[in-house]
N, C-alpha and C positions, 0 to 999 in steps of 0.2 A: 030892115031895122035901122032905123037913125041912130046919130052916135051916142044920145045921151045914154040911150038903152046901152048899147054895146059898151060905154062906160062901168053904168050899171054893173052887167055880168063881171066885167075885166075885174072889177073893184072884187067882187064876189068870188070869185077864184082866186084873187091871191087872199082875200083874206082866210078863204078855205086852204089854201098854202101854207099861210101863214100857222095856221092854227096844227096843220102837217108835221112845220119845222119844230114847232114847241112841244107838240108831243114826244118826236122823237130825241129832242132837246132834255127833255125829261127822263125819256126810257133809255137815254146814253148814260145820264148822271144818277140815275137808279145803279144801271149796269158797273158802273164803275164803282160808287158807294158799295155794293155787293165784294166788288172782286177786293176794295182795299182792305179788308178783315181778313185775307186765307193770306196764305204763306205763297200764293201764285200772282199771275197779274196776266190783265189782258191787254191786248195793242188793237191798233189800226193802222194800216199803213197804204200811203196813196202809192199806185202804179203811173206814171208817168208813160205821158204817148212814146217816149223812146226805150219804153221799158225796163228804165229805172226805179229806185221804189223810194219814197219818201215817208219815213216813220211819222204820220200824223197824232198820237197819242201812247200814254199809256197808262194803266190803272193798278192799284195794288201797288204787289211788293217788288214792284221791277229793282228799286232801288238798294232793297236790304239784300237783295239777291243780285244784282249786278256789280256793286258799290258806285254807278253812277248814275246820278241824273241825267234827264232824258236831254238836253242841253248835249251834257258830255259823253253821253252815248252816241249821237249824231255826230258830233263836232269828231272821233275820231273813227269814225267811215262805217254806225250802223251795227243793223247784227249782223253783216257777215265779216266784221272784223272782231266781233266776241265769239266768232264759234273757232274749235278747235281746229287744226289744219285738217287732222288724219279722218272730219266728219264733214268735210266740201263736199262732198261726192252725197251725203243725205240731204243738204239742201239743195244741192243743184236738182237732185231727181225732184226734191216735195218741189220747190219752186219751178219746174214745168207742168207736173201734175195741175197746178194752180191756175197756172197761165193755158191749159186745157179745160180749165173751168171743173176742175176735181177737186173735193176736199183731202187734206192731208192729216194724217198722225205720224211723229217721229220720237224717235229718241237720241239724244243730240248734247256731245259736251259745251259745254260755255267757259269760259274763263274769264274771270270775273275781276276787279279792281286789284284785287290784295297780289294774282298771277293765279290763285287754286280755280282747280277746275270745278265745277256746279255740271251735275249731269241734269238737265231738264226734259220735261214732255211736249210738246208743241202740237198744239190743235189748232190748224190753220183752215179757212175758210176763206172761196176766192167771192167778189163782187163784180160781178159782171156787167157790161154794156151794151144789151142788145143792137141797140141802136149804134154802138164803134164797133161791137164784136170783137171785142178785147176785153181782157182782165185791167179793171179801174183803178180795184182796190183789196187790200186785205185785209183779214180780221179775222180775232183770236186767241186763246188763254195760253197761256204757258206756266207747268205746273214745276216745282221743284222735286225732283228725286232723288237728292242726292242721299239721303238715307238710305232709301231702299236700297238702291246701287252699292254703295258702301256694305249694309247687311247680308246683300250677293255677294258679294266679293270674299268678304269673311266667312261667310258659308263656304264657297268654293275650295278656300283656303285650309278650314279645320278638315272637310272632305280629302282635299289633295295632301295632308298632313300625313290621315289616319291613313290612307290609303298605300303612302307609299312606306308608312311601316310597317302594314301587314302584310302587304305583298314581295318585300326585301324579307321577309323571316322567313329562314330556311326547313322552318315547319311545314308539313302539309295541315291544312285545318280545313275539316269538313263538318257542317253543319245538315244533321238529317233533323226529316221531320222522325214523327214518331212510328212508321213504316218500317223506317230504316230505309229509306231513301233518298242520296244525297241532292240536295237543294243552293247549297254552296262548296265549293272547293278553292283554296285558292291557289297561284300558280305553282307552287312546290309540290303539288301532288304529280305534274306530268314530270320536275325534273326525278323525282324518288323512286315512281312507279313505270313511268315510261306512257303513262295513259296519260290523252290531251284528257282537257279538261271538260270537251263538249261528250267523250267516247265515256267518262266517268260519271256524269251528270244521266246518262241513258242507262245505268249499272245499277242493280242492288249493294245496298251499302255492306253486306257481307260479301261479294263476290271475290273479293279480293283474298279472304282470309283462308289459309290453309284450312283444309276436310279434318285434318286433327284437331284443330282449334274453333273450330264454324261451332260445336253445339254449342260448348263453352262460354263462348264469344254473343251469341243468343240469351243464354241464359244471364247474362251477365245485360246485357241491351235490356232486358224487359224487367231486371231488376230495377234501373236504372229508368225508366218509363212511368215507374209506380212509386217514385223518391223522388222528386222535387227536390230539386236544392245538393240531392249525395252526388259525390264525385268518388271516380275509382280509377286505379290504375291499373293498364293490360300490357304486356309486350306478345307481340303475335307475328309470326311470318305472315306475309304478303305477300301476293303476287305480280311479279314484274312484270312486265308485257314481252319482254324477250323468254319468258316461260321458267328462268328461277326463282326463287325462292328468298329473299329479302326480310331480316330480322327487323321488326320495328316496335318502342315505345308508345307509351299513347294514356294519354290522361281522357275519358269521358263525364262529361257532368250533365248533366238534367238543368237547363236553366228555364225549364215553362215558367218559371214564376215572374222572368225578367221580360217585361211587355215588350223589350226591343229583340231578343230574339225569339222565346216561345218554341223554342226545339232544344235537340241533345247536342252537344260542343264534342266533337273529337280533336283529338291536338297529336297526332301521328309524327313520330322521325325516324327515320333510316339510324340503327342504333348496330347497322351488322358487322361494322368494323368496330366498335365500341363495345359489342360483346368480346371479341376476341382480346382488346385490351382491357377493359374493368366494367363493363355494363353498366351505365349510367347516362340518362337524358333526362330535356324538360321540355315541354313546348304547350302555344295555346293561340287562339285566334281571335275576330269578331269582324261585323259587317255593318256597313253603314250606308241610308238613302235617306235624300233630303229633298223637299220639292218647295218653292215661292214663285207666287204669282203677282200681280201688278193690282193696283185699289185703286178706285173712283171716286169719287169727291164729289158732294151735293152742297148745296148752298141753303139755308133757313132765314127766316123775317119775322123778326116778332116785334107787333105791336102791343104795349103793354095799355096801351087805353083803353083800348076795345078788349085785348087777351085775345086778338086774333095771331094767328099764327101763317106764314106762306113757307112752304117749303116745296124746289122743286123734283122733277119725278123720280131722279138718283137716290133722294133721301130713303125712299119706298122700295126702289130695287133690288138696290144694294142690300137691301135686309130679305129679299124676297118676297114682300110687299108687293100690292096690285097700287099704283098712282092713285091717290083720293082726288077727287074734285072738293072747290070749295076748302073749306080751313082744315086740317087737322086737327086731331084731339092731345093738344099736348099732355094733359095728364095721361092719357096710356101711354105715349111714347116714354115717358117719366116711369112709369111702372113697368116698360121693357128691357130698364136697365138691369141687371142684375143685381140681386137680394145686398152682395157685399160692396158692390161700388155704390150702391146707391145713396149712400147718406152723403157718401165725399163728395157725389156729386151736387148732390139739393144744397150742401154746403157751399161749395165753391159759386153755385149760381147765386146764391142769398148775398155772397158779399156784395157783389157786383148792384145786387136790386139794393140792398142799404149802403149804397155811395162808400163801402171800403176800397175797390177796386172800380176798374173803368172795363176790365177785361177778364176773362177766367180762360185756364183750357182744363182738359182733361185726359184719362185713358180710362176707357170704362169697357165693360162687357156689355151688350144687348141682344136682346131674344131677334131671333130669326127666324121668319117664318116655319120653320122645319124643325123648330122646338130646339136649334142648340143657341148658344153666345156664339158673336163675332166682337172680336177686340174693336171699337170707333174712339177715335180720337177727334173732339170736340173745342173747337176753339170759338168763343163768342166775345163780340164789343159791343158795349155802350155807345151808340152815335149819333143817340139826341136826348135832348132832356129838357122840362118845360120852366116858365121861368121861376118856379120853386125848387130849380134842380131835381125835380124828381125826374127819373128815369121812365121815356114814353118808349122809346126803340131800341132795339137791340140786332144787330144781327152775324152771323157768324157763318161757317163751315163743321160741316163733318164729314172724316175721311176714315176708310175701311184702311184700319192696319193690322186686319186681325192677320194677312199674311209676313207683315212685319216682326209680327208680336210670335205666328210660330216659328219664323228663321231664325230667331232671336234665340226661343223655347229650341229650336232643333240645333242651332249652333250648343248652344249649354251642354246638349241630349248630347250631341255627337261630342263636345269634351269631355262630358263625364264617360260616354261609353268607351271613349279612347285612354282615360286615367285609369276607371275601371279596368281595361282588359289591356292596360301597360303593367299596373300594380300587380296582376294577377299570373301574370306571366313569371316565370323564374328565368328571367334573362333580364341582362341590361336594357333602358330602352333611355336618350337622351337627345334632349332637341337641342342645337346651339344655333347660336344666329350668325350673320356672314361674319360677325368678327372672333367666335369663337366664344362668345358667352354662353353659358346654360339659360335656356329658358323654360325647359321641362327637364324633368329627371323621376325616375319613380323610387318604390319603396323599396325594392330590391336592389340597387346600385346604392343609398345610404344605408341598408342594411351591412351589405358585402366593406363598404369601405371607411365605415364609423362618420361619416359626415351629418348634419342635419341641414334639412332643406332649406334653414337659412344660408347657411351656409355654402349648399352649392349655388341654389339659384342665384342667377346673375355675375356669379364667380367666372372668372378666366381659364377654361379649361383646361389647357392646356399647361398654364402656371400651377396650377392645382392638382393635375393628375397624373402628368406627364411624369417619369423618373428623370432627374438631372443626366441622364448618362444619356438621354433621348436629345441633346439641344436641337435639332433640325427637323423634329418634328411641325411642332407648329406653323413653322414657313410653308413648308411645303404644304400639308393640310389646306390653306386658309388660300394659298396661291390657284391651288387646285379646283379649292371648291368656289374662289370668284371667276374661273374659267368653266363651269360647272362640270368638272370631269374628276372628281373623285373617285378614288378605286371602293368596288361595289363591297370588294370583300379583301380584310386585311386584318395580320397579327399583330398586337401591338400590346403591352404591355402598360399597366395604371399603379399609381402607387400610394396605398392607406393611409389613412387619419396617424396609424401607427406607425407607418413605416415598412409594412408587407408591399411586396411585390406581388401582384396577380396576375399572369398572362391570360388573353382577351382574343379570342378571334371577333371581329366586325364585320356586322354587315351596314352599310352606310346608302342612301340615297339623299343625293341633291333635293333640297325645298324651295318651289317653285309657288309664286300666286299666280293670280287670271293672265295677268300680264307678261307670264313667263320670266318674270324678273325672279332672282336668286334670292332667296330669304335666307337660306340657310343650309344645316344639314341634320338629318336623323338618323339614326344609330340603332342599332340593336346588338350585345357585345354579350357572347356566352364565355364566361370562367372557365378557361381550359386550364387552368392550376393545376389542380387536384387529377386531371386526366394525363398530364405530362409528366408530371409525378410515375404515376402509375405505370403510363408507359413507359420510363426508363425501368424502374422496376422488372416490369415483365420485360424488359429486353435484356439485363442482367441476369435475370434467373434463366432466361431461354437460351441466353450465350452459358452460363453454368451448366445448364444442360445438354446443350450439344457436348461441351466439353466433353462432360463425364458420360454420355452416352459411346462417345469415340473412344475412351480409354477403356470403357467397360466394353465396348461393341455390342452393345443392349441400344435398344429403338424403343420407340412405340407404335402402337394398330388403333385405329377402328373403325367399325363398320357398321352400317346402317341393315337392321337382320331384312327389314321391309324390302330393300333394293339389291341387297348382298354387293353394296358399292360402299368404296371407305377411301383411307388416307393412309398413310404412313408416313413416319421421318423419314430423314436423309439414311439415318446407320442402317433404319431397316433394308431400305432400297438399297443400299453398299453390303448388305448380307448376301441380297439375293445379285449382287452386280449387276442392279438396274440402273437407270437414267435415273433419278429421285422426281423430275416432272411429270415422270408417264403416268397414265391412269394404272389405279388399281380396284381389284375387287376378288372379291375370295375364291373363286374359281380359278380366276388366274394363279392367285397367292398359294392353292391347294397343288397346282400341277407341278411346284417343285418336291415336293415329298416325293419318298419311294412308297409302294405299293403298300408295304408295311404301317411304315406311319401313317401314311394318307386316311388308312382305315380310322386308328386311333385318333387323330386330329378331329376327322369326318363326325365321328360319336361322339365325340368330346362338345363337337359346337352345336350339336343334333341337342345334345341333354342342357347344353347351357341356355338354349334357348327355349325350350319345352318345359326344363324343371328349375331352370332360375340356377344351375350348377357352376361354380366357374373351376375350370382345370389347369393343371400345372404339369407339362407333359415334356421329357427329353424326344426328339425326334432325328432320323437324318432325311438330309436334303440334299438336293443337288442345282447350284447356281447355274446360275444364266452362261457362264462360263464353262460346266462340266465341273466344275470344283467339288468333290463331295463335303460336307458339312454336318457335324453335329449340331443342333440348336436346342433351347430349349424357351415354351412359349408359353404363355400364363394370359389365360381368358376369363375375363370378368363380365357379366353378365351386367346393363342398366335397365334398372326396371322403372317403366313411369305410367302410373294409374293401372298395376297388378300389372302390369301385360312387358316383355324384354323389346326393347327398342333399338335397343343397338351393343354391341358386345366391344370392349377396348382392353388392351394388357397390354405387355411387353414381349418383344422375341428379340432374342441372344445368340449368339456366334459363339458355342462352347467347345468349338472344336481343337483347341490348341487344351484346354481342361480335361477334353476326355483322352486326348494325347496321353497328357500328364498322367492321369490315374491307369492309363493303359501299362504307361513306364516304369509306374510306381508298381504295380501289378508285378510284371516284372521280377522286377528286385525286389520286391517281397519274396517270390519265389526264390529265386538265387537266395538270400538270405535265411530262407526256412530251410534249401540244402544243405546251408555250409552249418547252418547249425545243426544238422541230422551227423552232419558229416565230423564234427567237430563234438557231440555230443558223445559219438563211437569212441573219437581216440580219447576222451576224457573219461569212459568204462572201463577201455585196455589201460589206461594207465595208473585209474585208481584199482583196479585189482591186483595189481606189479604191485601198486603200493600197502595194498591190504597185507599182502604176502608179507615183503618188507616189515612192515610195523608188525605184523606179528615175530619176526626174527628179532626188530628189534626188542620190543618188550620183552621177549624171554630171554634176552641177555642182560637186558633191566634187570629181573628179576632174580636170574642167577648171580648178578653184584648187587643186589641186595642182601641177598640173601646169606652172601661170603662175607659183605661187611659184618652183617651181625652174629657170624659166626667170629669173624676176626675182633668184633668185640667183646666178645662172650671169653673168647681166649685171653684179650690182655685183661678186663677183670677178675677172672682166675687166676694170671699170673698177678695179679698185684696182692690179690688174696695171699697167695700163696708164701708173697715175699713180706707182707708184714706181721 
């Protein structure tokens, strides 16, 4: 071939080069024009033979997102002096990936102009050199996340909120379905019952309830199955795992109507020291689960001259869409919007087409292959126009946020479900933040203390609730909880709108985000007022009654007829000069009588139990000592649903009374002698005197009878003499 030829060809190849570089000269500045409309940006970047990297471009929003120009991104050492320290160790991995000729995806903080961080996505792709057999070059979009991150974060946060004040509430709350078998419990059930959590999750939801209370307990479940919406209150013994027997409270409600739970609510507390001082509890629960995934981003091209459309194969996927060849049909994509976004949207695009605006975005719903809506959030620019200014091109992004849009919906769900079953609760429940402000509070803490919730929220709690006689509270609190070690459970004392003092047992847990950083603290605070009250009370009347049991030497009994095991006071057990801690039971209690009573006692508790009788019986006994002893013992009969369940009275030490009446005895006798005796000499000597008075009247009567003779005589003689 002579050289003119070989000119010829050489000419011909580069101009077919030529025509190479202008192509792809083209489909660079397509590719970029694309990226400059979305909220991301792509790069290029050259690999250098000593395997350094030199940022040859970039497109988009590097700059709204970085705050620098690609100048002053370089000029201070690149991206690896924009990314975070504690995320070297993800580019070091993608950037060998790279340099192995692998493409990378990462997730990766940035810090950006202002110092805030920007969490981004990085899709990097390497450019290889067969012929150096080295990585040349790179290339790649980088997407901004820092929303979603952010709406994670707040999710994890309302979760880690709720969570940690319902598992600080020293309620048990179980959640059956409608079987009656438990589906949730939360950790108060193992400290109550003594059953882990996993041993009661394997249980029938009645397993626990006493065989006297099981039907009852049933009946009352499948009332409650067929009422939506009714709520009832039970106290029932339980079953411990060490095998007694445990008094507990318990609110159940029927909440199927509420889509977030769809089962029955129990709200269980250990109430068995609290019957013995004034019977009185409240408790209640709920659960929460939250799930967010990651969205994809398609890119669209519309030419308004033609009304062709390009959009690439994301836009199709994402919806469940098969990829179209050829244009798509934007009127049906137009018609997949949903019924109620649809007019905002043909609005919002209309501006853009009559020269109001250059740009539009949106948040709309759209049909999904599978017949539901997905949230897409649509951002489009005007980026040519011909020289009547009319609008020829357009092009934009759309990005799936429909899992934005439910963390968003589930952050809401999970605060409402957490006001809901704060408000609903009859306990304190209050969030403050590291400085001791209120930032939640519910309805039962401004009911209990006259405040309104303008009033608390935001308020300084501790200036606010605290009693002046308290000053050291606050420091320490606020000290505590920025070390995150506050006491879980404490008494503490708040003081009314009016002026009442309410003492307050707390339960408190440290509030932690993703970051394990300390936000604050949360509370849960039961009213023991009214139960402290109470218990001085009955400690008052109980100290009254020992008293006067000791001065009377009267006790009290009783006993279970089912098990023929019981209790007794102290005076009882110092009748019989027992220990007052040893056990007792009627058998035992029966083997101090004599042969005699024992009979009478024996038929006495025989008819109280069989005819509902109670008896009132003198007996004697003999102590633990050999002491003989009168007593006397009064049995009452308790009867629950027709049937005696257990028998209780008094028993008395009336031995020093029957003494008495024995001595009285006695001298009654002596006394009915001396009167026999004294009755005789007052016969002998009213007869002496019968005698007597008859001697004397008839000497009476013989000087009566002289005087009126001797008067009879001087009237004669006066006769005589006048």
């Amino acid at each position: 071939m002579d050289i003119e030829a070989q000119n010829h060809q050489l000419r011909l190849e580069i101009e077919a080069l030529q025509e190479k570089i202008a192509s792809l000269k083209e489909s660079e500045e397509r590719y970029r024009l694309i990226s400059s409309v979305s909220t991301d940006y792509t790069f290029s970047t050259k690999v250098m033979p000593d395997g350094s990297l030199n940022l040859n471009w970039v497109a988009g929003a590097f700059e709204s997102i970085s705050g620098y120009s690609l100048e002053e991104f370089k000029a201070r050492g690149g991206w690896r002096a924009s990314i975070h320290p504690d995320d070297y160790p993800i580019d070091d991995k993608d950037l060998a990936r790279l340099r192995n000729n692998q493409s990378t995806e990462s997730q990766i903080r940035t810090i950006n102009r202002d110092g805030k961080i920007v969490w981004v996505q990085v899709f990097a792709h390497p450019l290889w050199s067969n012929e150096k057999n080295r990585l040349v070059g790179i290339y790649g979009a980088v997407k901004n996340i820092t929303d979603r991150k952010n709406a994670e974060e707040n999710l994890i946060k309302s979760e880690l909120q709720f969570r940690s004040l319902v598992e600080n509430i020293h309620e048990m709350v179980t959640i059956l379905d409608f079987k009656g078998k438990p589906t949730y419990t939360s950790p108060a059930v193992e400290r109550i019952t003594g059953f882990s959590l996993e041993e009661l999750q394997q249980m029938d939801g009645f397993c626990l309830i006493h065989p006297d209370e099981l039907e009852d307990a049933k009946k009352t479940f499948e009332f409650l199955k067929n009422n939506p919406g009714v709520q009832t209150t039970r106290i029932n013994r339980l079953l411990h795992k060490d095998g007694h027997w445990i008094w507990a409270e318990g609110t159940l409600i029927n909440l199927i109507n509420n889509e977030n739970i769809n089962a029955i609510v129990s709200n269980y507390r250990d109430i068995t020291e609290r019957l013995t001082l004034e019977k009185h509890l409240k408790d209640y629960n709920e659960r929460l689960k939250l799930i967010l995934e990651n969205a994809p981003i398609a890119i669209w091209d519309w030419n308004l001259e033609t009304d062709q459309w390009y959009a690439t194969s994301k836009y199709y996927t994402m919806l469940g869409y098969e990829p179209e060849t050829g244009y798509p049909d934007r009127i049906i994509w137009i018609n997949r919007i949903h019924p109620d976004d649809r007019k905002v949207v043909e609005k919002k695009i209309t501006s853009v087409l009559d020269h109001e605006n250059d740009e539009y975005s949106y948040e709309a719903r759209m049909l999904h292959a599978d017949g539901s809506y997905r949230w897409q959030a649509v951002i489009g620019n005007a980026i040519e126009r011909n020289k009547e200014n009319k609008l020829i091109r357009m092009l934009g992004v759309r990005i799936d946020i429909n899992e934005r849009k439910l963390a968003e919906e589930l952050v809401m769900n999970s605060e409402k479900r957490l006001r809901d079953f704060l408000e609903k609760i009859n306990l304190i429940a209050v969030i403050l933040d590291i400085n001791g402000k209120v930032i939640f509070c519910n309805d039962y803490l401004l009911n209990l203390t006259g405040y309104s919730s303008a009033e608390m929220i935001g308020a300084d709690w501790f200036d606010l609730m605290i009693p002046n006689d308290h000053p050291d509270v606050k420091k320490m609190f606020l000290n505590s909880l920025k070390e995150g070690k506050i006491l879980s459970r404490i008494e503490n004392p708040i003081v009314t709108k009016d002026g009442q003092i309410r003492d307050i047992v707390w339960s408190n847990a440290v509030q932690h985000d993703s970051n394990s950083h300390i936000l604050g603290a949360s509370s849960i605070g039961e009213d023991i007022t009214d139960q402290k009250l109470a218990q001085k009370t009955i400690l008052s009347k109980d100290r009254l009654l020992h008293l006067t049991g000791e001065m009377a030497k009267v006790g009290g009994w009783e006993f279970e007829t089912k098990t023929m095991k019981g209790t007794w006071t102290n005076e009882v057990a110092k009748i019989h000069a027992l220990d007052p801690e040893g056990e007792s039971n009627v058998a035992f209690g029966l083997s101090f009588y004599d042969s005699e009573s024992r009979i009478l006692i024996e038929n006495a508790i025989d008819r109280a139990i069989s005819n509902k009788e109670s008896y009132d019986l003198t007996l004697k006994m003999t102590d633990a000592n050999s002491v003989k002893k009168w007593v006397r013992t009064i049995g009452i009969p308790v009867v629950e649903e027709g049937k005696v369940v257990r028998l209780q009275g008094t028993f008395q030490d009336i031995s020093e009374l029957k003494k008495a009446e024995d001595d009285l005895r006695l001298l009654n006798a002596e006394l009915e002698q001396r009167v026999l005796d004294r009755t005789k000499e007052l016969e002998t000597s009213n007869t002496e005197l019968a005698r007597m008075n008859r001697l004397f009247v008839g000497r009476e009567l013989r000087m009566v009878e002289l005087k009126r003779q001797i008067k009879e005589l001087e009237e004669k003689h006066q006769t005589n003499n006048s």
